[in-house]
Structure formats: structure tokens, C-alpha cells
BAFI-3210 file (N, C-alpha, C; in Angstrom, 3 decimals, decimal comma, padded with zeros to 6 digits):
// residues 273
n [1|2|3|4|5|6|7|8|9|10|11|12|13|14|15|16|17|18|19|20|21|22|23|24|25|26|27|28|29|30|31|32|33|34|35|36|37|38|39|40|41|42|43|44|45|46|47|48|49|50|51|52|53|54|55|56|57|58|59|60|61|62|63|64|65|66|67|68|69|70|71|72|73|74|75|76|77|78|79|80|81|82|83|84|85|86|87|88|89|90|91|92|93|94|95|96|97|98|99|100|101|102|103|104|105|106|107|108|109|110|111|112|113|114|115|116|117|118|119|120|121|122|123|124|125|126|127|128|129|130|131|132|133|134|135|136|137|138|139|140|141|142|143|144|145|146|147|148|149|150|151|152|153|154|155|156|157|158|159|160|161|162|163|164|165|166|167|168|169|170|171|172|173|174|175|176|177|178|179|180|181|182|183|184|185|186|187|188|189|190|191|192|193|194|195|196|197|198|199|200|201|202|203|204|205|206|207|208|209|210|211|212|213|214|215|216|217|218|219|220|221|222|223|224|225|226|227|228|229|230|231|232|233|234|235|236|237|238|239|240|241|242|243|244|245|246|247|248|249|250|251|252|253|254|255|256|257|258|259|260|261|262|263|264|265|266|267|268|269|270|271|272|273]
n.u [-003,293|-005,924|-008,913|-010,695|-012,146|-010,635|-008,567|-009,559|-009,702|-007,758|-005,946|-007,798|-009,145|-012,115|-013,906|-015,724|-014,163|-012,156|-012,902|-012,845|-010,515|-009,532|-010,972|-009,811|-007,543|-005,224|-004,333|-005,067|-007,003|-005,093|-006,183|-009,140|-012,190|-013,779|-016,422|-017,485|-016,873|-015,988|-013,135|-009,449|-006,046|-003,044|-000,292|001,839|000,322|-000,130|001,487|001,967|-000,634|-000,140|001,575|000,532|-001,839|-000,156|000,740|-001,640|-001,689|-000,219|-001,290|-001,193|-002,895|-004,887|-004,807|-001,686|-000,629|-000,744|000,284|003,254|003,583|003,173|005,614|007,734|010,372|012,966|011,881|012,287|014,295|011,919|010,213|011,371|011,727|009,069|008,177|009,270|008,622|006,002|006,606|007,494|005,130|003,747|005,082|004,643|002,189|002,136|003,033|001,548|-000,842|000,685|000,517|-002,185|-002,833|-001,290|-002,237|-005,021|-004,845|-004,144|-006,772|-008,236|-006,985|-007,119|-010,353|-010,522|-009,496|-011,614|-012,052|-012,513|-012,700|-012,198|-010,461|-007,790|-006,949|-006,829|-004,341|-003,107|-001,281|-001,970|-000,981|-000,687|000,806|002,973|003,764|005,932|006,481|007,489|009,502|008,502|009,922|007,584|005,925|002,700|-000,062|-002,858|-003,817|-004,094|-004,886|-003,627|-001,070|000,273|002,697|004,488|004,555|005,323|008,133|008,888|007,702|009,818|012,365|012,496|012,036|014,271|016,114|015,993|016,555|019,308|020,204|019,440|021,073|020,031|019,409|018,610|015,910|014,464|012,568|011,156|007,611|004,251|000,909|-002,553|-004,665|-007,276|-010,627|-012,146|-011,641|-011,931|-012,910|-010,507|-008,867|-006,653|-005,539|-002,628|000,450|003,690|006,425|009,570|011,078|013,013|015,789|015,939|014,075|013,178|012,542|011,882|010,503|007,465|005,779|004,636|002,821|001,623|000,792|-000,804|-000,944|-002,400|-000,306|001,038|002,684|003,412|004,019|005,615|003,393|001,273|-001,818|-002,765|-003,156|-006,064|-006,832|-005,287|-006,299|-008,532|-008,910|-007,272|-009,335|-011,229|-010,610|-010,018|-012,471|-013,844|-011,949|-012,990|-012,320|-011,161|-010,661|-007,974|-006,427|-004,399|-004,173|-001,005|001,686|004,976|007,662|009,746|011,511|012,698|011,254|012,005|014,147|013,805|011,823|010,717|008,197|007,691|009,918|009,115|009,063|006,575|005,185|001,951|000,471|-002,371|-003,602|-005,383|-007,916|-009,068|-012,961]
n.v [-047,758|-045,342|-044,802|-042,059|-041,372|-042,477|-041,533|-039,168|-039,389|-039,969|-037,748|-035,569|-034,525|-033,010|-034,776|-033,375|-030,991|-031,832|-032,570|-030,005|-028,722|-030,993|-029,544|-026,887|-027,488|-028,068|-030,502|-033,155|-036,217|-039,686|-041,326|-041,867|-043,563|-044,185|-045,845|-045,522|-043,259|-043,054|-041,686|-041,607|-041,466|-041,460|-043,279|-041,157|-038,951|-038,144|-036,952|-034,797|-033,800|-033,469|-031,061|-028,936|-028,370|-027,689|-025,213|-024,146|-023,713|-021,712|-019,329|-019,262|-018,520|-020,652|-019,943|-019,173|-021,058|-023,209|-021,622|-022,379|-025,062|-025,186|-023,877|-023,149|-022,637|-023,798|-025,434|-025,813|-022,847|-021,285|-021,747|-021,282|-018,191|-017,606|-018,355|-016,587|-014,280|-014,519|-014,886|-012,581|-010,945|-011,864|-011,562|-008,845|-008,417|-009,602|-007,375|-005,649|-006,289|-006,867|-004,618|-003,793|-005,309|-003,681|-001,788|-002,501|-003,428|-000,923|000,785|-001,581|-001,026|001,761|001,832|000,396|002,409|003,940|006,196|007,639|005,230|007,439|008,776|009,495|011,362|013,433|013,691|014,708|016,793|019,793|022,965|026,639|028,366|030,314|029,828|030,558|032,168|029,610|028,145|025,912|022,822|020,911|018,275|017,654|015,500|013,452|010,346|006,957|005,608|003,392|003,872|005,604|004,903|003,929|006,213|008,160|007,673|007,772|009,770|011,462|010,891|011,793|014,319|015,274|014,630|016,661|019,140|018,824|018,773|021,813|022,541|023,854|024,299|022,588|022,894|022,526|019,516|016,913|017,072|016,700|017,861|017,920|018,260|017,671|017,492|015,129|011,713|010,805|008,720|009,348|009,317|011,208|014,231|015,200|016,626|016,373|017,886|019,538|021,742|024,715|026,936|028,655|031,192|030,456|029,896|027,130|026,520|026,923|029,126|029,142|029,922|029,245|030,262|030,884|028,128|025,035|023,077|019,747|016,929|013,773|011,019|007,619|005,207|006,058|004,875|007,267|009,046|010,039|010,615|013,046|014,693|015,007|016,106|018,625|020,066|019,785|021,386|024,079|024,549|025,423|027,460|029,299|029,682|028,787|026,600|027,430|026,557|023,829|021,078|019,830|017,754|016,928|015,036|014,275|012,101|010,464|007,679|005,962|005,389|003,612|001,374|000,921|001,584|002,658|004,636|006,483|010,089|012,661|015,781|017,538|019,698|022,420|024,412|027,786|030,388|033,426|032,839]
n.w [-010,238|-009,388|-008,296|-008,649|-006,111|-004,115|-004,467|-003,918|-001,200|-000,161|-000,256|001,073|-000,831|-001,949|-004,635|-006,362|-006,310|-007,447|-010,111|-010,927|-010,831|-013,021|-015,031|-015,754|-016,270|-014,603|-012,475|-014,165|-014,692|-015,062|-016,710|-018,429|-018,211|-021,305|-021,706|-019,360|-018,179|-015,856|-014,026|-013,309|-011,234|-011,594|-009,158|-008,451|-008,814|-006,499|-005,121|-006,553|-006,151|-003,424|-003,490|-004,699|-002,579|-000,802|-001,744|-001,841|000,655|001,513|000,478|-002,557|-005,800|-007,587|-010,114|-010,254|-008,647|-011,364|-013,112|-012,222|-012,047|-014,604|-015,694|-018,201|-017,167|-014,956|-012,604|-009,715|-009,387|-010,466|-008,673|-006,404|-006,167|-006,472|-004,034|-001,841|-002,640|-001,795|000,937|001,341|001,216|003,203|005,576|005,553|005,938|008,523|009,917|009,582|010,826|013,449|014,303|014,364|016,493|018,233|018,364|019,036|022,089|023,218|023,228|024,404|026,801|027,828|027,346|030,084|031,808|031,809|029,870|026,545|023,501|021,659|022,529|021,793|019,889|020,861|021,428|019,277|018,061|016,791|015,321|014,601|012,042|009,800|006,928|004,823|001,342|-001,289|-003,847|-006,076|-008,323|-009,794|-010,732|-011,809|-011,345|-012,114|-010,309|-009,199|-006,303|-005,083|-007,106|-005,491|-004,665|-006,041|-008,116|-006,566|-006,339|-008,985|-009,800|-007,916|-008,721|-011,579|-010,904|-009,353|-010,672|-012,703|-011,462|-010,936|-013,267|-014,220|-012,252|-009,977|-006,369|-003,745|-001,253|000,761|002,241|-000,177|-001,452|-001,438|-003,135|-002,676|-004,750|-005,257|-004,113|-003,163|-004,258|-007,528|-010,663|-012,533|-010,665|-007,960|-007,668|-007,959|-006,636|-007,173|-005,509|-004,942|-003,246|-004,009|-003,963|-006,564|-008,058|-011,405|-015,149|-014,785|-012,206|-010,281|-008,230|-004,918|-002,316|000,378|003,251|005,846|008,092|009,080|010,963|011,831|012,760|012,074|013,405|012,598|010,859|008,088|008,702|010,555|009,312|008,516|011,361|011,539|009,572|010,331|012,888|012,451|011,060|012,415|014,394|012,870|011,750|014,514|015,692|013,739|011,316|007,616|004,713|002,736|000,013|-001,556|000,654|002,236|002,219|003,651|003,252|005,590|006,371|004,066|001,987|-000,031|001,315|003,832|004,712|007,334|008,641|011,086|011,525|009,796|009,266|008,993|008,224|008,353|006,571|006,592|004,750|005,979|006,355|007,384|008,070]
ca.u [-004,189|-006,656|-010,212|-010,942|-013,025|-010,126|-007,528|-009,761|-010,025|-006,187|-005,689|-008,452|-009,979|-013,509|-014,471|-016,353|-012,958|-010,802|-013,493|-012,937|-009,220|-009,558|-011,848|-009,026|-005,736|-004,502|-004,095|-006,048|-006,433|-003,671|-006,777|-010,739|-012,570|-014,568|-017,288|-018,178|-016,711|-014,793|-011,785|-008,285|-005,196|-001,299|000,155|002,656|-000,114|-000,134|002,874|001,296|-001,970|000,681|002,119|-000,994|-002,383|000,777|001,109|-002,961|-001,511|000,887|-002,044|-001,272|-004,167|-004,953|-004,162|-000,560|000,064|-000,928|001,350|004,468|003,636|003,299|006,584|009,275|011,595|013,393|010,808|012,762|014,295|010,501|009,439|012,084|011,289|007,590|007,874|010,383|007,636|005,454|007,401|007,753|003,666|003,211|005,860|003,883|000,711|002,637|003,698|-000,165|-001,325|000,980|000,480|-003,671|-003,005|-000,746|-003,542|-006,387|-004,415|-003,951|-007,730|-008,764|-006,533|-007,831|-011,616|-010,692|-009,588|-012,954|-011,357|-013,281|-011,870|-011,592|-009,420|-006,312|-007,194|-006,639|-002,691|-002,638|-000,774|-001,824|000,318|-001,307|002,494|003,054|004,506|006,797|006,362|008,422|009,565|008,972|010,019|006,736|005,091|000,812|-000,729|-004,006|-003,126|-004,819|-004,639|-002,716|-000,815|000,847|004,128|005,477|004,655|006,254|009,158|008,750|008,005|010,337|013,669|012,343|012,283|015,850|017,100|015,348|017,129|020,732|020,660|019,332|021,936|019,200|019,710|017,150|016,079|013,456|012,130|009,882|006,045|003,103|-000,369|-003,451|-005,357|-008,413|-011,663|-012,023|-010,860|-012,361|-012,626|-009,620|-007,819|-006,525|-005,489|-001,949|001,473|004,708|007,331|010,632|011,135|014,122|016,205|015,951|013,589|013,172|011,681|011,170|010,304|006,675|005,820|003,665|002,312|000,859|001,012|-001,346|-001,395|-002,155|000,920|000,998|003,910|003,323|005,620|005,376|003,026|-000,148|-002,630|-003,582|-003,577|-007,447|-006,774|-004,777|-006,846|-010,078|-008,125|-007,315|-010,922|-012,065|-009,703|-010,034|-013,751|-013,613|-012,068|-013,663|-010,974|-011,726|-009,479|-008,024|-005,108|-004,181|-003,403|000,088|002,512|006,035|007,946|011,404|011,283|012,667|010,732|012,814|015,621|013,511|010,303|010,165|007,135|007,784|010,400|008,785|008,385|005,759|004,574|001,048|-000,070|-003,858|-003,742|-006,426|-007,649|-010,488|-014,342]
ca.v [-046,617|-044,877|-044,254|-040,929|-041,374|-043,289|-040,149|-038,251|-040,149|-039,484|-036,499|-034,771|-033,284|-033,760|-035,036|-031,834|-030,115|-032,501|-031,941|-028,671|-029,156|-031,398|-028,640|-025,481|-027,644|-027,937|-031,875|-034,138|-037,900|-040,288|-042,424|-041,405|-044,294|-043,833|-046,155|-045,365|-041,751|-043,253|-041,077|-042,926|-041,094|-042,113|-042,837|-040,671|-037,915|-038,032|-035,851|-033,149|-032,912|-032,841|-029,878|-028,125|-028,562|-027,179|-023,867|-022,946|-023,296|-020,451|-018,794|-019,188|-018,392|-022,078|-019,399|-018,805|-022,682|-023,431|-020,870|-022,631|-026,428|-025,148|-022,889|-023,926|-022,610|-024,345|-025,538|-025,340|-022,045|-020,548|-021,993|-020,299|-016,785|-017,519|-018,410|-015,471|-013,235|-015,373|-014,528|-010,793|-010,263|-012,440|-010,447|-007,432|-008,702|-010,037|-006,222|-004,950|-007,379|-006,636|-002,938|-003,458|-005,904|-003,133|-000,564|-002,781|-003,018|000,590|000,691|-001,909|000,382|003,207|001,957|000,479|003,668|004,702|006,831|007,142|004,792|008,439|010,178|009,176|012,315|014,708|013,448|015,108|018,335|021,296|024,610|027,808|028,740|031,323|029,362|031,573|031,459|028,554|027,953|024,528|022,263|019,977|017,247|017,167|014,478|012,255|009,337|006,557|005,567|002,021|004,265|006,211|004,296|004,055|007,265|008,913|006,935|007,292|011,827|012,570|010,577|012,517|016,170|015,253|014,712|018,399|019,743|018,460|019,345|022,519|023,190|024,415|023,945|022,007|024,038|021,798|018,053|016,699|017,062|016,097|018,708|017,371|019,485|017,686|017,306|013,610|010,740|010,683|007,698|009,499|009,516|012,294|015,463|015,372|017,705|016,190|018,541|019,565|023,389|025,116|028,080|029,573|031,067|030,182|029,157|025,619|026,692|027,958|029,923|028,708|030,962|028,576|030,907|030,787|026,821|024,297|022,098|018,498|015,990|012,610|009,983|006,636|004,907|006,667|004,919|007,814|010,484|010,493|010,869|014,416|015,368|015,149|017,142|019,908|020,033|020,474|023,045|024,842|024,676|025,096|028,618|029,869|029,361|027,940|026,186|028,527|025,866|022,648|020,641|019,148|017,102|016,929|014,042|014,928|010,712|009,619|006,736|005,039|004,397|002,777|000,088|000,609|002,636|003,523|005,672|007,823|011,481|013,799|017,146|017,753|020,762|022,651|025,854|028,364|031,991|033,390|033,307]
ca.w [-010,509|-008,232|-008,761|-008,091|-004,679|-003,428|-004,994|-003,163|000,404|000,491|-000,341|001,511|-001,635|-002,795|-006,120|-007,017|-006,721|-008,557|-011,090|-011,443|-011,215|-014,514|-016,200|-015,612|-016,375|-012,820|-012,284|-015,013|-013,991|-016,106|-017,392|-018,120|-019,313|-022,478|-021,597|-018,090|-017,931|-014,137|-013,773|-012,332|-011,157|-011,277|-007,795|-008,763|-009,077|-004,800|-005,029|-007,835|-005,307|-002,052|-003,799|-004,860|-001,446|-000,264|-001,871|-000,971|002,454|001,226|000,123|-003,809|-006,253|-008,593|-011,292|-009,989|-009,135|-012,746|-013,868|-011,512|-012,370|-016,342|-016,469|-018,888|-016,542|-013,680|-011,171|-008,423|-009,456|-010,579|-007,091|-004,644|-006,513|-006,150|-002,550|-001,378|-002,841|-000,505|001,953|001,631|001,390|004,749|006,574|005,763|007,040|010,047|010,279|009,399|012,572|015,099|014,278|015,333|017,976|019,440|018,653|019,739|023,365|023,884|022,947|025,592|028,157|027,304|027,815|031,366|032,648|031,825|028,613|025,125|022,758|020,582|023,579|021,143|018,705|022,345|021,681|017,749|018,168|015,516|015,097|013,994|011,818|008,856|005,887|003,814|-000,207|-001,741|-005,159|-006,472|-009,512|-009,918|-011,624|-011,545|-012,598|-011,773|-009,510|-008,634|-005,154|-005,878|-008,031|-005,570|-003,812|-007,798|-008,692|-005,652|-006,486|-010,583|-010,086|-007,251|-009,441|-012,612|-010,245|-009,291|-012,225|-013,926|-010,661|-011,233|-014,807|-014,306|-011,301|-008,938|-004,802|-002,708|-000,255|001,581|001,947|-000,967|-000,580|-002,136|-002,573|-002,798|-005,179|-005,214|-003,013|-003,549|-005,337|-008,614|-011,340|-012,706|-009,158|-007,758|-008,812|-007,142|-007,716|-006,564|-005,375|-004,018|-002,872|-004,478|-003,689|-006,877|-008,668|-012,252|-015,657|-014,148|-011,027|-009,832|-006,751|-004,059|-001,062|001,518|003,706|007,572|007,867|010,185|011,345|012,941|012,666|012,116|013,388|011,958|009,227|007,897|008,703|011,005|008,479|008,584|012,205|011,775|008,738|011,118|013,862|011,664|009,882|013,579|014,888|011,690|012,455|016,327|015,811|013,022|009,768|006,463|003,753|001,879|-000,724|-001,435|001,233|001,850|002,930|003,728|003,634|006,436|006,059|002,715|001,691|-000,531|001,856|004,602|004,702|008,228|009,028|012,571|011,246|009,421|010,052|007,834|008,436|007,288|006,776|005,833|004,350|006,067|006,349|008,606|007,463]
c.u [-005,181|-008,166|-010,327|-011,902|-012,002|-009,049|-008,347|-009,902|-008,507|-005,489|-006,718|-008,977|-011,133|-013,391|-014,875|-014,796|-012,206|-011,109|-012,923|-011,448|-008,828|-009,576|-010,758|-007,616|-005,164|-003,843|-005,002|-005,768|-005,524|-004,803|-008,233|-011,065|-013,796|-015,783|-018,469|-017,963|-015,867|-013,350|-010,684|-007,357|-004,280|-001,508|000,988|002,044|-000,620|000,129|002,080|000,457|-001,640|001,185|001,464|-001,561|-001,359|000,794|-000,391|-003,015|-000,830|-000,121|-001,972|-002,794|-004,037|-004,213|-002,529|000,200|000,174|000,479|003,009|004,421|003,866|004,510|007,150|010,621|011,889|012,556|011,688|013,142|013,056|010,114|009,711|011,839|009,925|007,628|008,328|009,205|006,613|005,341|006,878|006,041|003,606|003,628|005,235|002,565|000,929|002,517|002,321|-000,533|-000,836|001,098|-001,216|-003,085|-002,553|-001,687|-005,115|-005,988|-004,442|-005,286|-008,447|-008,234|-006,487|-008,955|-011,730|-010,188|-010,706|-012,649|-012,340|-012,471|-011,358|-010,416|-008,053|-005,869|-006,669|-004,556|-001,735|-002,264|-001,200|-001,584|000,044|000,248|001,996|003,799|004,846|006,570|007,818|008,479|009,510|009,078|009,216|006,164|003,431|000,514|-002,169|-003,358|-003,982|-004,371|-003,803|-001,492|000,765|002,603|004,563|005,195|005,396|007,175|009,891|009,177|009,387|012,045|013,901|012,462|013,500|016,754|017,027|016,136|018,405|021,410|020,389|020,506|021,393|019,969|017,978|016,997|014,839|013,101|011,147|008,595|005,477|001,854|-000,757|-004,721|-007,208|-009,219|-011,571|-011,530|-012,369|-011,923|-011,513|-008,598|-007,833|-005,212|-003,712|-000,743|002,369|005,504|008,225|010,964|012,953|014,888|015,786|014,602|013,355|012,299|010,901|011,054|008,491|006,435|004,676|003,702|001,853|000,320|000,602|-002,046|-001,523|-001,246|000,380|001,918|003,435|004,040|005,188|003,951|001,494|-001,370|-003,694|-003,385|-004,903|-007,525|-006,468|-005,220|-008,131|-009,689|-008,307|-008,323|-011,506|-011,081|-010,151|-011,830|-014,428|-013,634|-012,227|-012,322|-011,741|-010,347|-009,345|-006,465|-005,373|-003,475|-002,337|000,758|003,937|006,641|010,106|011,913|011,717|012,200|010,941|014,105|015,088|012,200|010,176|009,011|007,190|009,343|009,966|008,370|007,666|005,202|003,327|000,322|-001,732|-004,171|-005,394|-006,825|-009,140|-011,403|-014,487]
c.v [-046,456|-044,207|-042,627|-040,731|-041,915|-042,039|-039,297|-038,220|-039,576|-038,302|-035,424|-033,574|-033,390|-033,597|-033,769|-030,816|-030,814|-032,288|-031,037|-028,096|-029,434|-030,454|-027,445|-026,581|-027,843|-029,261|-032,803|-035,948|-038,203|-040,599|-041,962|-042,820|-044,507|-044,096|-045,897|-043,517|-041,668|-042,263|-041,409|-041,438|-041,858|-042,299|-041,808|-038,541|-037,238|-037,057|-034,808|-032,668|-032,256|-031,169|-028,562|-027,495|-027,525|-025,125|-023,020|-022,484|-021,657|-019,212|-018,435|-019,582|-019,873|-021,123|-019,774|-020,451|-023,119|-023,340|-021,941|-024,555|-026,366|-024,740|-024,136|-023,626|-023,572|-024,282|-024,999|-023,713|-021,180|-020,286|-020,900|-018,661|-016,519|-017,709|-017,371|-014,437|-013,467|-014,751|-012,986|-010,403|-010,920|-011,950|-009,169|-007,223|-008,624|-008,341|-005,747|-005,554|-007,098|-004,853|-002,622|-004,089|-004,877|-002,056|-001,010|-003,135|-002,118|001,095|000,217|-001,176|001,237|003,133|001,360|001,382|004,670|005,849|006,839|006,439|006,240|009,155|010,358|010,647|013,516|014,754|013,863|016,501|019,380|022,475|025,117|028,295|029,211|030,528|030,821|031,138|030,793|028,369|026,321|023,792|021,226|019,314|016,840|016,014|013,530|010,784|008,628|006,271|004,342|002,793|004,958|006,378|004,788|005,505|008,349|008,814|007,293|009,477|012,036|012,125|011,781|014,158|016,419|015,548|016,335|019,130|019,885|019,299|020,781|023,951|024,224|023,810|023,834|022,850|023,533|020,218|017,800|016,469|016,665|017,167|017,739|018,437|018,714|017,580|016,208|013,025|010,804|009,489|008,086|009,038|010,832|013,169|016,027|015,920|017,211|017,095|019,008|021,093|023,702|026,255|029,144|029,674|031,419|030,083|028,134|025,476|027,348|027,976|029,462|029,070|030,493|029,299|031,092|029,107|026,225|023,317|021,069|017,698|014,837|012,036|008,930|006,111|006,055|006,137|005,810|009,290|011,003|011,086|012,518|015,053|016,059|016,186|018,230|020,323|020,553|021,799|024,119|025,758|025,625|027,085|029,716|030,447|028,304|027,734|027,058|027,823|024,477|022,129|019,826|018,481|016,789|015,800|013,940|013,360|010,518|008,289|005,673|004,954|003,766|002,521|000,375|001,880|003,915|004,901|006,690|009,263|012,286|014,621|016,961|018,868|021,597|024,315|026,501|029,558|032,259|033,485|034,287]
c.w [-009,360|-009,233|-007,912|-006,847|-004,132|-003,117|-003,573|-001,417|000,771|000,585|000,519|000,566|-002,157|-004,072|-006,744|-007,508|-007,936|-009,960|-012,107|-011,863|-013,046|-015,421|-016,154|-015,794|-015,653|-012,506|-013,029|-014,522|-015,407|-017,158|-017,030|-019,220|-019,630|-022,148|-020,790|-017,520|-016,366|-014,819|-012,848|-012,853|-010,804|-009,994|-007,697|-008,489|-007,511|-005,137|-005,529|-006,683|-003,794|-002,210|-003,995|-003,594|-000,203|-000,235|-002,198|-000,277|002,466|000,287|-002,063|-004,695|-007,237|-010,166|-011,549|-009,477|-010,506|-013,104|-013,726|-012,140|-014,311|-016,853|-016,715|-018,043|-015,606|-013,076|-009,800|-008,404|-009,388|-009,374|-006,359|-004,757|-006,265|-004,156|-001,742|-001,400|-001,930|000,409|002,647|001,975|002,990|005,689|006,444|005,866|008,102|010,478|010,452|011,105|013,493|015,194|014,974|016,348|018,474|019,794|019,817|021,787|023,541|023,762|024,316|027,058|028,373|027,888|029,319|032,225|032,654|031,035|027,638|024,437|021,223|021,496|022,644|020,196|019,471|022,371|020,239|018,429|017,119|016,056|014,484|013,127|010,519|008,186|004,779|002,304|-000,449|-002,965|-005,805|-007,752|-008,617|-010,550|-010,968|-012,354|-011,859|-011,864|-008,906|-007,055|-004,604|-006,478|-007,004|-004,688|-004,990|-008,288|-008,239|-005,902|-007,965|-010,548|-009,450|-008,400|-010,527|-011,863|-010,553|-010,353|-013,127|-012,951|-010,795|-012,596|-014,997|-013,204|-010,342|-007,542|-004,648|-002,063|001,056|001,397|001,026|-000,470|-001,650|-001,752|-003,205|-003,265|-005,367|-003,886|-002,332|-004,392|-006,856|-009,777|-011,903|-011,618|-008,852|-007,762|-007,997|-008,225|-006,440|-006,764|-004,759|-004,254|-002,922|-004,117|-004,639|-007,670|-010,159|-013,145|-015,288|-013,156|-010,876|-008,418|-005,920|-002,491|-000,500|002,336|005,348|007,102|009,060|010,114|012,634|012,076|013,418|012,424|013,555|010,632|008,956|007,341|009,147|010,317|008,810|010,146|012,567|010,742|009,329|012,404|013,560|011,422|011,745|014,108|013,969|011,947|014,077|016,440|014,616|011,657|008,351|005,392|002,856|000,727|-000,441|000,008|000,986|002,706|002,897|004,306|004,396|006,000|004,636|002,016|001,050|000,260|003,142|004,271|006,017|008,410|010,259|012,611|010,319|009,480|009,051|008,563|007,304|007,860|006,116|005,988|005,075|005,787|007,026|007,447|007,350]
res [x|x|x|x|x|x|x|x|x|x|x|x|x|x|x|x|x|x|x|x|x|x|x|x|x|x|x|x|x|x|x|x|x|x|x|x|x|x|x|x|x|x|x|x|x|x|x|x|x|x|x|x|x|x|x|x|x|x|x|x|x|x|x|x|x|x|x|x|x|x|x|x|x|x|x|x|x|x|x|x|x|x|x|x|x|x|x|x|x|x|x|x|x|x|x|x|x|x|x|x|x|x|x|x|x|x|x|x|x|x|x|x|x|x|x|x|x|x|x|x|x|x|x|x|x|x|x|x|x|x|x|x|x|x|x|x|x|x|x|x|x|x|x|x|x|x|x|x|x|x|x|x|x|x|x|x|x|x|x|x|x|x|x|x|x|x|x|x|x|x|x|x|x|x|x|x|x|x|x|x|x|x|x|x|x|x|x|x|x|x|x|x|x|x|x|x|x|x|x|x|x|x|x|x|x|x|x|x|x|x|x|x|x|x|x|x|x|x|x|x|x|x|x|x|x|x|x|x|x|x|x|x|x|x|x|x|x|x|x|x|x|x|x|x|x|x|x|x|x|x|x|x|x|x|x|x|x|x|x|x|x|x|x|x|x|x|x|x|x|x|x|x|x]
***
């Protein structure tokens, strides 16, 4: 047996923790005794704290070890599903990270050509263009902002499907308006939709009509980038919002994860002051 200062010399965990360990279920010593209140761990209980120790490294919450040392299922099985998942979030950090590093380089070579680190905004294209009225089968609904990978995913299946059965023709790439201002404790106030040939009961009509155009290519983080563009142009030569803004996704989203392929059109309804 091991006194718990000794447990803890080897393991590299302080007392205070192991504590606290005890008190949440996590690793309890084998043996607490009555008289003195000393707390002794197995040797055996190395291993448990090696393992523990292990999958913090892997950034697992004490909750979510719990969970994996408590299941009734297959450990090993439980494990390799818990770690895979692991996996997948760290690869899409990795991806987050080498997406600034590549930004925060083109940044630093930018400001030694004696550049603004904003000059990047001088490389957004917007297109004064006449949108034609479009007929679309849509689903509105208040969306949180978390909300809206699965919902994209959850409306545009459910469109499809009202499309098929109704024996309509596509007639454009699915979009997304954005009928509110801001986000609101509801979310926001969004209408998924795919532009149809015909028009119908389950169809309504939507006149965009003098918009601003810019084409995105790859992820959107720099939406705010071509939202702030627009908002100045719009500004600049004397135009005001006149519709929901929108967005067009040429990019299908459910058949690739990679970002840098993605292409969206976003557009911002105007009309002069």
C-alpha cells in the first residue's frame, strides 16, 4: 500500500487533487483509516492514475474520463470511439491553426512592405448586378448560431424531399436569407431555400432585385470581411439596404469538410437613398 504523499510523489499529482478525485468518484484510495483519516492507495491504482493522467493529455474533461472508467461497456471498445472523436476535434484545430499561422504570415508580409495590415479588404471584389425574381420552396425558422451546420443539413434534406414529391425543377444553388438585424436570445430569424422553376402553391416569389455581388472562395471566416465591404460600398456611393441579405451556397456542404473548397456568393440587396 501507498500513503497518499508517496501515491502522490509518483504520480506527479498533488494531494489537494487526489482529494478532490476521491470527493467526485474518479479514483478513491483502496484503504482510509478510521482512526487517523490517512488515505493508502493499491499499487495497482499506478495504472488507474497513469491512465487518468493520460487522457487530460488528450484533453478529456474528469467528467468524460469518469464516464469511460465507469461504462459497462467494453473499455477498450468505449475507449477507441472516445479517442477517434479525440482525434477528429484535434485535426480541426490543427486545421483552425494552420489556417491563422498562414493568415498571420501574409499579415507580417503585408506590414513589411509598408502595407496596412487592413489592405486585404482592397482584394474583396463587389458587383453592382440586377437579380431577376426567383421562386423559392422555403423553410423560416429562428436559429441559433450553434444551431446552424444541423439545421442546414436537417431544412435543405426536408426542401428536397417537398421538391421531389411535388415534381418541381431546381433551378438554382441553395441559399440561406438572413432576415434579421442581429442575433437575438431567440437566434436568428433565418429562411432556408432552393430556387425553383416553377411557380406554385409551395413556392413563394422573391424579387431581390439591384444587389451587391462578391464570391467567396474558401471557409467563412471572412464573411465579416465581405459584409463590411459591401456596407461600405453601399455607403461610399450613396445606396441603402433595401431586403434580406443572402447567400448562395455553388459549394455543397455536405459532400465536402474541406473549407478551401468552398465557393459562396453573397449578396446585399440595395436601392438608392
Amino acid at each position: 500500500m501507498l500513503s497518499i504523499g508517496e501515491f502522490s510523489r509518483i504520480c506527479k499529482v498533488s494531494t489537494k487533487t487526489l482529494r478532490y478525485y476521491d470527493e467526485i468518484g474518479l479514483i478513491k484510495p483502496s484503504k482510509i483509516n478510521q482512526e487517523n483519516g490517512y488515505r493508502y492507495y493499491s499499487i495497482e491504482q499506478l495504472e488507474t492514475m497513469l491512465f487518468i493522467n493520460r487522457l487530460k493529455q488528450y484533453n478529456f474533461s474528469l467528467e468524460e474520463i469518469k464516464a469511460i472508467i465507469t461504462s459497462e461497456e467494453m473499455l477498450n471498445e468505449k475507449l477507441c470511439l472516445e479517442l477517434y472523436k479525440k482525434k477528429v476535434e484535434f485535426e480541426k484545430q490543427m486545421q483552425i491553426y494552420s489556417q491563422i499561422t498562414e493568415r498571420l504570415n501574409g499579415d507580417i508580409a503585408v506590414l513589411k512592405q509598408g502595407k496596412s495590415i487592413m489592405s486585404y479588404l482592397n482584394k474583396i471584389d463587389v458587383q453592382l448586378v440586377e437579380i431577376p425574381v426567383m421562386y423559392l420552396v422555403s423553410i423560416r425558422k429562428m436559429v441559433y448560431k450553434v444551431e446552424m451546420k444541423d439545421q442546414y443539413t436537417h431544412c435543405f434534406n426536408s426542401i428536397l424531399k417537398k421538391i421531389q414529391h411535388d415534381k418541381l425543377t431546381v433551378d438554382a444553388p441553395p441559399m440561406v436569407l438572413f432576415h434579421s438585424d442581429e442575433f437575438t436570445p431567440l437566434g436568428l430569424d433565418t429562411e432556408f431555400a432552393i430556387p425553383v422553376k416553377q411557380f406554385v402553391r409551395e413556392t413563394r416569389e422573391f424579387c431581390p432585385g439591384l444587389c451587391l455581388k462578391t464570391t467567396l472562395q474558401g471557409g467563412y471566416s471572412n464573411l465579416p470581411a465581405v459584409y463590411t465591404k459591401q456596407f461600405e460600398w453601399a455607403e461610399q456611393n450613396g445606396y441603402e439596404n433595401n431586403g434580406p441579405l443572402y447567400e448562395v451556397y455553388i459549394t455543397d456542404l455536405t459532400q465536402t469538410s474541406n473549407e478551401d473548397e468552398f465557393i459562396t456568393e453573397i449578396y446585399y440587396p440595395i436601392k438608392k437613398k
